[in-house]
N, C-alpha and C positions, 0 to 999 in steps of 0.2 A: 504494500500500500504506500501510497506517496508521502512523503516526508518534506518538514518544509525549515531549509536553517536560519534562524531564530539571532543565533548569536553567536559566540564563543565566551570560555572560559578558562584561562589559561594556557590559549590555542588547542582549547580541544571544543571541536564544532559541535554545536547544541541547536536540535531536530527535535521538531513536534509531531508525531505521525498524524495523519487525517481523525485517526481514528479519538484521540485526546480531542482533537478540536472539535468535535462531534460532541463527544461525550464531558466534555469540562463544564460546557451550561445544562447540563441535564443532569452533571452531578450537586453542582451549586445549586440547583432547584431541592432535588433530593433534602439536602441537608437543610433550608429551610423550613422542608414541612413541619408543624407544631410537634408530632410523635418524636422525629428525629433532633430535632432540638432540644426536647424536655430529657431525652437519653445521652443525648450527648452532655446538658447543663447534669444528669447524674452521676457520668465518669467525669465531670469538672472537677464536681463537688470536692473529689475524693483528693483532690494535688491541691486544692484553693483555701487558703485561709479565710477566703469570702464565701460565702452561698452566692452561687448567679440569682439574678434577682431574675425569675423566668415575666415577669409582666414587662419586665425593661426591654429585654432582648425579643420579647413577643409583639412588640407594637408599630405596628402602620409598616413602613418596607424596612424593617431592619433585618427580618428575618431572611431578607431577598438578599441586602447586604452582607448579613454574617454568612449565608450560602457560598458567596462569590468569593468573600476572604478566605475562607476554610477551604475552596474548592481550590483558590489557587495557592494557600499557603502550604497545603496537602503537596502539590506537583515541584512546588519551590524546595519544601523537605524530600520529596524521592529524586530530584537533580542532587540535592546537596548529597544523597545518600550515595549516588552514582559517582559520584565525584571523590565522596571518598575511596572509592574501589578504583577511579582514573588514577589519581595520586599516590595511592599505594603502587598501582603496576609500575609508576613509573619509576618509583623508587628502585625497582626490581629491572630495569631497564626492559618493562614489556611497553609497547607505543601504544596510544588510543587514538582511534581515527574520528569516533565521533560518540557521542551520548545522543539515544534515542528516547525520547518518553511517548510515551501511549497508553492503548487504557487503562493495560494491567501492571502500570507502574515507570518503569527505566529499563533501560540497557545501554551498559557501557561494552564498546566493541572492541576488540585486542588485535593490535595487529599477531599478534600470534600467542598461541593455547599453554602456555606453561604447563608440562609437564614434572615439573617440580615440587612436590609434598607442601615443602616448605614455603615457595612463593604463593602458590596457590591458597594454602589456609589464610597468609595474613592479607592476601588478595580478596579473598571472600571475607572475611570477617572484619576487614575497615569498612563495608556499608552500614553493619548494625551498631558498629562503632560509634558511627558518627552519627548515627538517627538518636543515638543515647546519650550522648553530647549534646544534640541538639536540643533533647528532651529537656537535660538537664539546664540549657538556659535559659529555655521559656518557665522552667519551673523555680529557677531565681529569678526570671525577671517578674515573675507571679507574685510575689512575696511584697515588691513592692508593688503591685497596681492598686489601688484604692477600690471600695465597695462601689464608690460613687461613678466610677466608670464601667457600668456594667459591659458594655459593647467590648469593650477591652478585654476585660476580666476574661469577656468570654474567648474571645478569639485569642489570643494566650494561653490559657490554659487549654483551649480542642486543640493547639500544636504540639504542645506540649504533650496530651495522650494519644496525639496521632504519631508522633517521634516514637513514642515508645511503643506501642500497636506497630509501626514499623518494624520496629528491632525485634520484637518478639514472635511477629507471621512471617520474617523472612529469618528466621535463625530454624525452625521446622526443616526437618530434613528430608523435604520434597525435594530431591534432585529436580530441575536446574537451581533453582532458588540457593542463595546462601547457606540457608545449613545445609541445602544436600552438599554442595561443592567442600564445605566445610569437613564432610563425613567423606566426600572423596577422598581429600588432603590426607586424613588420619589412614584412612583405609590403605592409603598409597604409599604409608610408610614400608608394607611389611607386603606387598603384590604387585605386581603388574598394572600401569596405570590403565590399561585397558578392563584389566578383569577389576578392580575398584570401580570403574564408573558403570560398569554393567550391573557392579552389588546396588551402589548408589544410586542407579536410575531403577534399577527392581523397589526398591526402597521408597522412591519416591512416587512411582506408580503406584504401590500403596496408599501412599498418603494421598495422594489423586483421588483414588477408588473412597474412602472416607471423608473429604473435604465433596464428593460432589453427594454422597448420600446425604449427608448434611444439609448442603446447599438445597437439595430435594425437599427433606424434611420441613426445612427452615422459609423456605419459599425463596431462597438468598439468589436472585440470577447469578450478578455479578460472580459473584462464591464458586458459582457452579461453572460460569467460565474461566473463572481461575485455573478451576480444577482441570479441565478440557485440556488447557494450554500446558499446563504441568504436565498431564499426562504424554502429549504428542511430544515435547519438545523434551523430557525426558528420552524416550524413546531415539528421538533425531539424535542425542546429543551421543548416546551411548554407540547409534552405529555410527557415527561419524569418528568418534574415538577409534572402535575397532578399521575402518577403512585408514583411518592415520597409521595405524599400527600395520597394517597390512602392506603400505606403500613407503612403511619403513624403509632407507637405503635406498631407494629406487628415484633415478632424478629424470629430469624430463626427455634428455638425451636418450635412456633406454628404452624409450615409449616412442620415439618419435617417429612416427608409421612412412608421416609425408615427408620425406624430405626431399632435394632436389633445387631444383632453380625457380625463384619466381616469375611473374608475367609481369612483362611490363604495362603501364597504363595503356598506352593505346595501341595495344594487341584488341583487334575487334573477336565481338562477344565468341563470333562464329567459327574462328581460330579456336580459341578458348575451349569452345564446347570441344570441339574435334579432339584436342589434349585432355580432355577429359576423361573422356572415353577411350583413349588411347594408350593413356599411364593409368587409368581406372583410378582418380583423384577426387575428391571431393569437394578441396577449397585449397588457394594459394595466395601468397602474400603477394602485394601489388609494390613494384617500384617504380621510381622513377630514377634512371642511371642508379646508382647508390642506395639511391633516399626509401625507405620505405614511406608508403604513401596508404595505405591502406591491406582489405581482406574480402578476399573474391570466393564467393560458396555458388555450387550450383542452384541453390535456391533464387539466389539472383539474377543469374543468367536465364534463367527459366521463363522468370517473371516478364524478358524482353519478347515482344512477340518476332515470330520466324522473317517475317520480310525485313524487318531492321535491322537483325545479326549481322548483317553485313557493313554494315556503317556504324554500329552504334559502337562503342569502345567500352573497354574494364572502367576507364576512369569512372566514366557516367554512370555506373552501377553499384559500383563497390561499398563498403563502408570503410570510412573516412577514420581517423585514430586508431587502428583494431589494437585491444591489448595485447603488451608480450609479456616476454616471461624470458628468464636465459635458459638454455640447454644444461646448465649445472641445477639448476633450482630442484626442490624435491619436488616428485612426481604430485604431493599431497596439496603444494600449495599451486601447481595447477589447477589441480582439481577446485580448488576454493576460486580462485582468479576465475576460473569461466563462470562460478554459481555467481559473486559478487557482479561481477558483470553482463548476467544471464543471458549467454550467450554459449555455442556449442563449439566453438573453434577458437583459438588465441595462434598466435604466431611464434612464434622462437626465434628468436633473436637476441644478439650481444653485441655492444661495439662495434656498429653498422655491420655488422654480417647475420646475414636471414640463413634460418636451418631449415626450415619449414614450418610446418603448423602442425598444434597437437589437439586433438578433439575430444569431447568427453565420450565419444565411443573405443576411441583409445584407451583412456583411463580404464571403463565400464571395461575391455577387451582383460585389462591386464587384472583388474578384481576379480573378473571369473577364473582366470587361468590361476589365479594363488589363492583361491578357494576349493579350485578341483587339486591341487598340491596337498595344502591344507587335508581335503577328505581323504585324499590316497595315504595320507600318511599318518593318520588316526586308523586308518583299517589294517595295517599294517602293526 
């Protein structure tokens, strides 16, 4: 879903997905209505040396207002929480490309997956860190707000119990979420990090399967889309570890099916097709002298109709930027570069020199081939 960037922090870009801007005035509504305000001034009650004064915070559009503050002080703490997990990676020299927030919270993205026990717990556990930090200042700054400013009183302290409600439903060890990652880390001290995130993501399928009977019971939508997302993206996360682990050692040079010479731009379409069909290819890098200029797939050529092949050129067809990747790079973070880029083909290249292109039928070829490995040598 589309994403829209917002700003940065720390030079790390900060993204709204569609789906928060959707649902950010529909949660500020929520939290207005009278039910949810009187529940929420009764988890006040409990951090406030004031009682909320519910007639204050219930009268004419205030209720509209404390919606909007809560709705957006709520997203302001799960960035900050995310942020704590950007600034941890980077202490650990992993890169963060961007913080995503949307409905079910944040995501900070990593330029790459630490395998590391140790980087990875204090990577996970700086978000509820810092939600409990956070907690902790709204609940001194609580200490002084006066009775007489009920508005405040209020919105202060719902941050305050939403900091901490942060800390505490993201330390659960629902694999992806913080404590499952957290129960990786320990798990990965004494296994294989691939067989840890398979315990972790079983473990947190569990907690999936009981967070949505809940959600069922309790009538809790949102709850129950939590649990959906937990569950899929457990799952995602567990074989994605195991395919990392599979394409261990293997770098893009040993996968590189196409290799050969590229087409130049204005080699016409119908050239082209005939080399296709000739070296039985499927897409080639485009130059010009030197320069790479683009990525030429029979999908495109296709698309030209038969009387114009004859005139029409690669240039006019092509796409323009295609990603590369160097021939040393691991075959895995191929595999990631075509899904980030959702596209089935990247180029190989280094130091103006073109290898060819590698495709995720490539990759897909060489997972089955160390999977029937893998089976023959368990039966054995």
């Amino acid at each position: 879903m589309r994403n829209f960037t917002i700003g940065s922090v720390t030079q790390i870009p900060i993204r709204l997905n569609i789906t928060l801007v959707v649902f950010l005035p529909l949660l500020a509504w929520l939290i207005s209505r009278p039910e949810q305000l009187a529940a929420y001034a009764t988890a006040i009650d409990l951090v406030s040396p004031h009682a909320v004064d519910a007639e204050a915070v219930g009268a004419g559009r205030t209720p509209l207002l404390l919606g909007a503050a809560a709705a957006v002080g709520l997203f302001v703490s799960v960035l900050l929480h995310e942020l704590g997990h950007s600034w941890t990676a980077r202490r650990f020299d992993v890169g963060i490309t961007s913080i995503t927030l949307w409905i079910f919270g944040g995501m900070a993205h990593m330029e790459d997956l630490p395998e590391d026990w140790n980087v990875e717990f204090w990577i996970a556990i700086a978000g509820p860190i810092t939600s409990l930090l956070l907690a902790g200042g709204f609940f001194s700054a609580l200490q002084v707000v006066p009775a007489s400013a009920p508005v405040v009183l209020y919105v202060v302290g719902l941050l305050a119990v939403v900091n901490i409600s942060l800390a505490i439903f993201n330390m659960l060890p629902a694999f992806p979420m913080d404590g499952g990652r957290v129960l990786r880390a320990l798990l990965a001290r004494s296994r294989t990090y691939a067989s840890a995130t398979q315990t972790a993501a079983t473990v947190g399928q569990g907690f999936a399967v009981l967070m949505a009977i809940f959600a069922v019971l309790s009538g809790a939508l949102l709850l129950l889309l939590i649990a959906m997302f937990i569950y899929v993206a457990a799952a995602a996360e567990s074989r994605t570890t195991v395919v990392r682990d599979m394409l261990r050692g293997i770098t893009v040079s040993d996968l590189l099916a196409d290799r050969g010479d590229a087409v130049e731009a204005d080699t016409t379409v119908q050239s082209l097709l005939e080399r296709i069909v000739a070296e039985r290819r499927n897409g080639y890098p485009v130059v010009e002298g030197t320069e790479l200029v683009g990525i030429v797939t029979l999908a495109e050529l296709r698309d030209v109709p038969p009387s114009e092949r004859d005139t029409r050129r690669v240039s006019e067809v092509m796409k323009t930027d295609p990603p590369t990747i160097s021939p040393n790079a691991d075959a895995f973070e191929a595999l990631r570069l075509i899904s980030k880029e959702r596209t089935d083909r990247i180029v190989v290249a280094e130091n103006g020199r073109v290898y060819g292109t590698i495709s995720q039928r490539d990759l897909m070829s060489a997972l089955e081939a160390m999977q029937g490995q893998a089976t023959c040598h368990k039966r054995r």
